[in-house]
C-alpha positions as CSV (number, residue, x, y, z in Angstrom):
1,X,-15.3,1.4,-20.4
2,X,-11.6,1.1,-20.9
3,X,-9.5,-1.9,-20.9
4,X,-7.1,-2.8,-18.4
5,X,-4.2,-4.9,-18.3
6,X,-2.9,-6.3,-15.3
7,X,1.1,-7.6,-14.8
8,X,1.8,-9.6,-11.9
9,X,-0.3,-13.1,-11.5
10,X,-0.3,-13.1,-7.9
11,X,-2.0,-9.7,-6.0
12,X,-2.9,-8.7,-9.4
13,X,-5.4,-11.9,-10.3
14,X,-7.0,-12.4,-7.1
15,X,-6.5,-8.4,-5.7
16,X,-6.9,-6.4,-8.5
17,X,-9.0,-8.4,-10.9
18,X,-11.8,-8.4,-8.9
19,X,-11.7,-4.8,-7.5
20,X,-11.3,-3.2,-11.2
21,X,-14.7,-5.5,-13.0
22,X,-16.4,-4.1,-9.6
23,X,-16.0,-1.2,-10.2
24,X,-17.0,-1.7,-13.0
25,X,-14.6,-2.5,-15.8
26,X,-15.5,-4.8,-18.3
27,X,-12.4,-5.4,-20.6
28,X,-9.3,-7.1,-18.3
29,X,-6.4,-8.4,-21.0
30,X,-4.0,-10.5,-19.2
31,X,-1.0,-12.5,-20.3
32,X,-1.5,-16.3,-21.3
33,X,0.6,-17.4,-18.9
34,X,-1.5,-16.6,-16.3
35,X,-4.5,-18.9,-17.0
36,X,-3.3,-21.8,-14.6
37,X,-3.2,-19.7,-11.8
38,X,-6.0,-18.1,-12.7
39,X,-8.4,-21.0,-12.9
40,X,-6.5,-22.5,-9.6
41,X,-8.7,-19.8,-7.8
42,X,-11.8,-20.8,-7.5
43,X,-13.2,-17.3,-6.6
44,X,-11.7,-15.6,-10.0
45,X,-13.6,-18.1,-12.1
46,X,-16.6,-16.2,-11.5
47,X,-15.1,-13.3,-13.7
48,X,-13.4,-15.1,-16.4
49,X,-16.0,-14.0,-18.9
50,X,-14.1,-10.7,-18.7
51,X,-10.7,-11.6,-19.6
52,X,-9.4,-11.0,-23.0
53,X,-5.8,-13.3,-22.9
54,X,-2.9,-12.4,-25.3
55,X,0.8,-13.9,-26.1
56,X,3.0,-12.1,-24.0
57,X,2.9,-8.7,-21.3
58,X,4.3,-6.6,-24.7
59,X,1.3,-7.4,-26.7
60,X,-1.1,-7.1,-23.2
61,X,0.0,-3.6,-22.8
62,X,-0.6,-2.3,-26.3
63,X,-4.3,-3.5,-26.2
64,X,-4.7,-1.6,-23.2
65,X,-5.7,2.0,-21.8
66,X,-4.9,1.9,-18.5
67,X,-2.1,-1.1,-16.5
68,X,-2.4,-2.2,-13.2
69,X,1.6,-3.4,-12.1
70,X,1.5,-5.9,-9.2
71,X,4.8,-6.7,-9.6
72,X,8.3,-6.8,-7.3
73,X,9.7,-3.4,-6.5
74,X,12.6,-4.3,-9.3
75,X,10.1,-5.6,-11.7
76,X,7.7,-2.5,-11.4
77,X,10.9,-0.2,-12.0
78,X,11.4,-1.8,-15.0
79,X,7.8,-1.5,-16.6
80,X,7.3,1.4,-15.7
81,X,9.1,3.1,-17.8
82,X,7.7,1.0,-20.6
83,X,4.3,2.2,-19.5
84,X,5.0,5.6,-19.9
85,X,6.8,5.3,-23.6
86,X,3.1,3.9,-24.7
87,X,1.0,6.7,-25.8
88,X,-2.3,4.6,-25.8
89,X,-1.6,4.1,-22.1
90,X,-3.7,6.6,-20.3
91,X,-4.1,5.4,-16.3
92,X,-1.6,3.6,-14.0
93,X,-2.5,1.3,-10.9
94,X,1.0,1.2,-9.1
95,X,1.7,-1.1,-6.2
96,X,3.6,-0.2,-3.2
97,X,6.4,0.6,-2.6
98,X,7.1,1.9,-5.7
99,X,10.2,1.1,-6.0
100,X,12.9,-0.7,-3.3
101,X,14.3,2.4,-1.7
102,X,13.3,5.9,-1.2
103,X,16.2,7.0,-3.2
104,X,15.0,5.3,-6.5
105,X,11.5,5.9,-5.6
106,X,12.0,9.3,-6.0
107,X,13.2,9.4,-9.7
108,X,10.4,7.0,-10.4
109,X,8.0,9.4,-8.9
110,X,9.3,12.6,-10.7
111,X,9.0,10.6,-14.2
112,X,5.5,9.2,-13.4
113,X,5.0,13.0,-12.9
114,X,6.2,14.7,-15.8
115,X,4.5,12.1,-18.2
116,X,1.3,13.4,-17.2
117,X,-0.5,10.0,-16.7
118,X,-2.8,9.5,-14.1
119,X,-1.4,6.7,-11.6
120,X,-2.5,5.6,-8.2
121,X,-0.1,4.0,-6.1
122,X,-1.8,0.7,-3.9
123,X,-1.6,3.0,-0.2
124,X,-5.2,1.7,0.8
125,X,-5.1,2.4,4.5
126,X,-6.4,6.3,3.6
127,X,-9.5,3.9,2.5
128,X,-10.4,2.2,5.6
129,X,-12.9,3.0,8.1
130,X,-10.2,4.1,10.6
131,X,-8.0,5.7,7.8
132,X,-10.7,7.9,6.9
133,X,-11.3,8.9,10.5
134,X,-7.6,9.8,11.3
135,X,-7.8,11.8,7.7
136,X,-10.6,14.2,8.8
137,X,-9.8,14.1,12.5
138,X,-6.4,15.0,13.0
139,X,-4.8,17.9,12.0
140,X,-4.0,21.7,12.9
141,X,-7.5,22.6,15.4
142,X,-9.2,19.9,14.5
143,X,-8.8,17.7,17.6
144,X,-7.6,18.1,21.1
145,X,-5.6,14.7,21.1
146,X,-2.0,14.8,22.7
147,X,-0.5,11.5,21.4
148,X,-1.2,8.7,19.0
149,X,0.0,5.5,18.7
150,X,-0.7,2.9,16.3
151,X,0.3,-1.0,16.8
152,X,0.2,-3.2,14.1
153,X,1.5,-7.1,15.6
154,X,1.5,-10.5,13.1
155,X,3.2,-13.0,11.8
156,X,4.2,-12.8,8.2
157,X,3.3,-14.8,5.7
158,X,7.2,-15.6,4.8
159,X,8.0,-16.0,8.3
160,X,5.2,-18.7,8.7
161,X,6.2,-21.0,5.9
162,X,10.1,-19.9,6.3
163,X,9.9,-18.5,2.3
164,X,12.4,-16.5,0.9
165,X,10.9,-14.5,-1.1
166,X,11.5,-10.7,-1.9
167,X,9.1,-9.0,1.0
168,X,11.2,-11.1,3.8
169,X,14.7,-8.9,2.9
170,X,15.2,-5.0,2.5
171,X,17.1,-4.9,-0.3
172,X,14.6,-5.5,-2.7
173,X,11.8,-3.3,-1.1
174,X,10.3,-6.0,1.5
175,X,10.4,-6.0,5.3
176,X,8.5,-4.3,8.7
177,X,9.5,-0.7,7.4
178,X,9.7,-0.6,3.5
179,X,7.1,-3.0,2.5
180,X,4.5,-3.2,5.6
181,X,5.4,0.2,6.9
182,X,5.5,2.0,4.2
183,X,1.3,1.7,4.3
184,X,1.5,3.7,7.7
185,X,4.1,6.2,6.2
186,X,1.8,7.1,3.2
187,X,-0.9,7.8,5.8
188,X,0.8,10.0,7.9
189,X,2.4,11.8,5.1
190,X,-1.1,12.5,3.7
191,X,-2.3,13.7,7.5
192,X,0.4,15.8,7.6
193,X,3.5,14.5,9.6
194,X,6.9,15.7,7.9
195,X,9.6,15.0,11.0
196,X,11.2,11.8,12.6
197,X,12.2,12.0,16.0
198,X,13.1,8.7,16.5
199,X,13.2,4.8,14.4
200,X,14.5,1.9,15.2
201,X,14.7,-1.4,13.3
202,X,15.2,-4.6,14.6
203,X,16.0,-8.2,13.0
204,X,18.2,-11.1,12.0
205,X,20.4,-8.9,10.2
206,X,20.0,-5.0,8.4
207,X,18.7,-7.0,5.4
208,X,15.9,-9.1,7.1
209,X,13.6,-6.3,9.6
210,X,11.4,-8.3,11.4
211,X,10.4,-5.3,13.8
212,X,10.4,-1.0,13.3
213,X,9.3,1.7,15.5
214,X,9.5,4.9,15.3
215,X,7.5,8.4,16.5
216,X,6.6,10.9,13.9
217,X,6.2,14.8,14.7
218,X,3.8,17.4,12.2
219,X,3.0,20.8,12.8
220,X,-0.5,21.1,15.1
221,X,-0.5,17.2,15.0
222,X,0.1,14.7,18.1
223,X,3.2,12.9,18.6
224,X,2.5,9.8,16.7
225,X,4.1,6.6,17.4
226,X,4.3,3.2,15.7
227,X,5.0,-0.4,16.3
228,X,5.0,-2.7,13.5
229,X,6.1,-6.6,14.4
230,X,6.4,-9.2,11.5
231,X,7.1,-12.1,13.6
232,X,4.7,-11.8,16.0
233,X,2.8,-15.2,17.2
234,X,-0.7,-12.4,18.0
235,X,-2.7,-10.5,15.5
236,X,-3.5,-7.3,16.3
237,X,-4.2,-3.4,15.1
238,X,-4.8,-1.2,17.5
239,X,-4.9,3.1,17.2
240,X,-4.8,4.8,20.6
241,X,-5.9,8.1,21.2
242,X,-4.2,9.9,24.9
243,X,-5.8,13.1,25.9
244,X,-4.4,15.2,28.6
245,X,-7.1,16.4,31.0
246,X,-6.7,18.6,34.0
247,X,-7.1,15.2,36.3
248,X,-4.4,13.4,34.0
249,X,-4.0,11.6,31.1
250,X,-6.4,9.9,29.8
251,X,-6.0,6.8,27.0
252,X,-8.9,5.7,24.5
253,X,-9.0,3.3,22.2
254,X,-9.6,4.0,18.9
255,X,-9.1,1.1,16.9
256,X,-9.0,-2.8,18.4
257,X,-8.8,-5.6,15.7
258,X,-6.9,-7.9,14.5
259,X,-5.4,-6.5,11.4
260,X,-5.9,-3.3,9.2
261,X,-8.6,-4.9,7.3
262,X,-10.8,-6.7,9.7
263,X,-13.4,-4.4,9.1
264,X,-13.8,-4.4,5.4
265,X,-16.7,-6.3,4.0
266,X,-16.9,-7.8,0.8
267,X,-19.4,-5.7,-1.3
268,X,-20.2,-9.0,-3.0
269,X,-20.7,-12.0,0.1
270,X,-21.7,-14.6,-2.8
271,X,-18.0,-14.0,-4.0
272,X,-15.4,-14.4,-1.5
273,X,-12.8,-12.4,-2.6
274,X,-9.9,-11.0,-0.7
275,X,-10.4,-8.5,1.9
276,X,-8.8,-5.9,-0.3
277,X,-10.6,-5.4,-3.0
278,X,-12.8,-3.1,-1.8
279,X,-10.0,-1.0,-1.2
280,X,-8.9,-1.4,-4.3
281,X,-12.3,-0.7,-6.3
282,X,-12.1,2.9,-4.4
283,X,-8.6,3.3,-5.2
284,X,-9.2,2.7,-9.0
285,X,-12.3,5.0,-8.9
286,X,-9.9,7.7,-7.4
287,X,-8.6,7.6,-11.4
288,X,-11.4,10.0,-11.9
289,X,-10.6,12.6,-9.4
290,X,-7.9,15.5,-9.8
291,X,-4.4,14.6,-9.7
292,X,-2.8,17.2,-7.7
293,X,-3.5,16.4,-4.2
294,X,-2.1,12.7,-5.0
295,X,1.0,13.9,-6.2
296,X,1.5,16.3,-3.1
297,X,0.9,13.1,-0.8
298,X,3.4,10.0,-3.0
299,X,6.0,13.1,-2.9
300,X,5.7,13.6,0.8
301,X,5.2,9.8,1.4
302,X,8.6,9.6,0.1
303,X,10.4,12.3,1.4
304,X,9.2,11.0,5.0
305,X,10.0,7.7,3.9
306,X,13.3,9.1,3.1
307,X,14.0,11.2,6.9
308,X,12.7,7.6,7.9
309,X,15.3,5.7,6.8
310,X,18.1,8.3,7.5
311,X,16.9,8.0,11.1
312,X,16.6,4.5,11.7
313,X,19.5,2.7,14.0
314,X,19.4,-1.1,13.5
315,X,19.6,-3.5,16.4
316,X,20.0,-7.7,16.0
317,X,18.1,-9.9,17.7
């Protein structure tokens, strides 16, 4: 089995740790730094037996075959590039979004590409029970829904404790659209949606989206349309379906819960581990599949990223 580094001691340690010795690697190398917060969890003490702890990230990475970066947007743009200078470097596990705005997203993308390592960037909805079923449902013929619409209602972490930290502002790749929307963007790119019709943002101030919606067009698709609320005091997902019918309309609903993950189990119950790492164990094992059809999606998650943000008209509240 190859060894894996991780960068980043928060969603890395108790996200990606777990997910990657799973799925069964055995080697993790991490930076010494980390061990306090490490051993603070008391669900990742379970897996300390496979950690292999060096001086610094520099040394980490040259002990390693493949990297997972949970790092900030601007952090993960710089070591990037570092990653991809090191030859013995063979597999990426990239976190989303890739990089703060579309824009710089784009050249990171096309670099990632021409280096000719496989990466995965973190997009796990395509991995849930529901993403799955949008995947294979939707599409030219395949279903005779006339409109979809997909709410997605909480309050933030940053918002609850009143942080500041990077996901609260847009600037540096946080917010409703780039850093919890984004998610819902990657889907629909990967189902096939390539036109905006409408997007509105809504917050404090342009720098602080605590609300987005928009409605999303693709050819032989249904008009799609999303809600995503930051600072909202209810929890909820919810994916409904509308048919049109000779008697009317006619609404289902597809998906009721009360966030995107509700319905992932832990494969291990003795180890309670986030929510994610399921998600994340698939996402690794995707390392092993062909690369092309991944490509094709993180460039059209981009470029719809992109018409998204050209679209969007801002609104204070």
């Amino acid at each position: 089995m190859a060894t894996f580094a991780i960068l980043g001691s928060g969603f890395g340690l108790y996200g990606y740790l777990p997910a990657l010795i799973q799925a069964g690697v055995q080697r993790i190398v991490l930076p010494e730094r980390y061990q306090t917060r490490l051993f603070d969890r008391q669900e990742l003490i379970p897996f300390a037996n496979n950690i292999e702890w060096e001086a610094d990230e520099d040394s980490v990475l040259d002990r390693a075959e493949g990297v997972v970066l949970a790092l900030r947007p601007s952090d993960q743009s710089k070591w990037i590039p570092r990653c991809l200078t090191r030859s013995n470097i063979k597999n990426m596990l990239l976190e989303k979004p890739l990089a703060h705005s579309p824009e710089t997203a784009t050249k990171i993308l096309e670099a990632l590409i021409r280096s000719g390592k496989v990466f995965r960037t973190g997009y796990t909805f395509r991995y849930t029970t529901w993403g799955k079923q949008l995947l294979s449902s939707l599409g030219p013929k395949k279903g005779e829904c006339d409109a979809l619409s997909i709410s997605w209602i909480f309050l933030a972490h940053h918002f609850h404790h009143d942080l500041n930290t990077w996901k609260r502002f847009d600037d540096a790749g946080g917010g409703a659209l780039r850093f919890y929307g984004i998610q819902i963007i990657a889907l629909l790119a990967e189902i096939g949606y390539c036109n905006v019709t409408s997007s509105q943002a809504f917050g404090t101030s342009s720098n602080e989206l605590e609300k987005w919606s928009a409605v999303f067009q693709g050819s032989g698709l249904p008009v799609c349309k999303i809600q995503v609320n930051t600072r909202s005091t209810v929890s909820k997902f919810q994916i409904e379906q509308t048919f049109n019918t000779n008697v009317g309309s006619k609404t289902i609903a597809m998906v009721d819960q009360s966030d995107p993950f509700d319905e992932v189990m832990d494969s291990t119950p003795l180890v309670k581990t986030d929510r994610r790492v399921p998600l994340l164990s698939q996402l690794y094992n995707s390392l092993s599949e062909k690369s092309a059809h991944y490509n094709e999606c993180y460039e059209a998650t981009i470029k719809l990223w992109h018409l998204v943000e050209e679209k969007t008209k801002f609104e204070a509240i």
